[in-house]
C-alpha positions, 0 to 999 in steps of 0.5 A, a space after each residue: 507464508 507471507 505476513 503482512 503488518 501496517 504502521 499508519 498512513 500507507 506503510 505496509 511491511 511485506 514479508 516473504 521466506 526470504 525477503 521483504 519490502 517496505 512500501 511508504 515509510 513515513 516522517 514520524 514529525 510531520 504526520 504526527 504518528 508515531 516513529 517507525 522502527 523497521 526493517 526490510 531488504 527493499 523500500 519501495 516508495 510512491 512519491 516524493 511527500 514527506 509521509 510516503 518518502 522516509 526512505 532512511 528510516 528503513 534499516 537494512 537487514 543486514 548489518 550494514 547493508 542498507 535496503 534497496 530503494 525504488 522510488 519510480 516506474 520500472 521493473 526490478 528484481 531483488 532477493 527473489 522479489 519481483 516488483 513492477 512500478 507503473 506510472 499513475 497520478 496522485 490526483 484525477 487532472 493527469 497529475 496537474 494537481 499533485 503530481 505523479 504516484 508511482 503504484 507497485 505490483 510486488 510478487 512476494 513468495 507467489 502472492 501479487 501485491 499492489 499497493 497503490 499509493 497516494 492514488 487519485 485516479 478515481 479509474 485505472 487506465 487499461 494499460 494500468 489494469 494490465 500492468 497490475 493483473 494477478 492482483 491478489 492483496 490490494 492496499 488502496 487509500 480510503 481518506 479522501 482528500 488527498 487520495 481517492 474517495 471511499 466511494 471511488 474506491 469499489 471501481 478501482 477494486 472492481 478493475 483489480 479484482 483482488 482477494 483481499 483488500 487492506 484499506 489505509 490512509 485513512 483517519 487514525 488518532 495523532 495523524 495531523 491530517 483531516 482524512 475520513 474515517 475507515 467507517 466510511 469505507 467499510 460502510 460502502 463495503 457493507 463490512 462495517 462488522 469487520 475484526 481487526 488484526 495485527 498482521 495479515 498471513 497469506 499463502 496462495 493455498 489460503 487465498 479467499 475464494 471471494 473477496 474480503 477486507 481485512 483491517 489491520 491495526 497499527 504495529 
């Protein structure tokens, strides 16, 4: 079983029978959410913004051993997780705008996560969707802004095609930043009836035979 837990912005807490991973621990002070406490064997890291970076807060889970950081595209495998960083931009001019933003394929226990970061490529290059097949879990950003759209957000779904969808970096109370609401997502999705949870449990045998959203509140 994997479990799977969110703590604001594009921080996601991934845990296998064996290890875990860490995506996007963030600065409590600059984004204006509450501090993170956790821990993990890997960190896996986006890009170099302040909400996305906080790599240090992240404690091992081993007294001290401190967790394995990726902070860029390349393929690695530590404690028995296989993860994969392929290149992409945080906005939709090649990265002239923002920069670049790194997206992680992380097989965990045998479920394929992606989670795409600050992504601002309103489409995937096909060498991107390649890179990414077996999608199975996708965390893709719904606020605008700084990331895509919540209406760009079913193409890039329609590319991946996972099972399940978590949506994230979108509004929450205290975040400093203007995002839009998760409603705005949810509505292009027609799953505005949608029941949070605290964390999402996930085998490969409960995989969902068509595609669903699941909304995960805020550890």
């Amino acid at each position: 079983m994997v479990d799977i837990w969110w703590y604001g912005q594009a921080c996601f807490k991934v845990k296998g029978k064996s290890a875990s991973v860490v995506f996007d621990p963030y600065d409590s002070g600059f984004t204006g959410l509450k501090s993170l406490k956790v821990d993990s064997n890997i960190v896996c890291v986006t890009h170099a913004h302040q909400d996305h970076n906080n790599a240090a807060v992240v404690k091992g889970t081993e007294e001290g051993l401190a967790p394995f950081v990726i902070s860029g595209p390349g393929e690695y495998e530590i404690s028995g997780i296989n993860i994969v960083g392929v290149s992409g931009f945080h906005d939709d001019q090649q990265g002239s705008e923002r920069g670049n933003n790194t997206i992680y394929l992380a097989s965990v226990d045998d479920i394929n996560v992606v989670h795409l970061g600050d992504l601002g490529q309103k489409k995937l290059t096909q060498e991107q969707v390649e890179e990414l097949s077996g999608c199975d879990v996708l965390m893709i950003p719904v606020g605008g802004v700084y990331t895509i759209e919540a209406r760009d957000a079913p193409n890039i779904i329609a590319q991946l095609e996972p099972k399940i969808i978590i949506p994230m970096h979108y509004r929450l109370d205290g975040l400093k930043f203007g995002l839009a609401p998760l409603s705005e997502f949810l509505k292009v999705m027609g799953k505005e009836n949608i029941e949070k949870q605290a964390k999402l449990s996930i085998s490969r045998e409960r995989l969902p035979d068509e595609v669903e959203v699941a909304v995960l509140e805020v550890q």
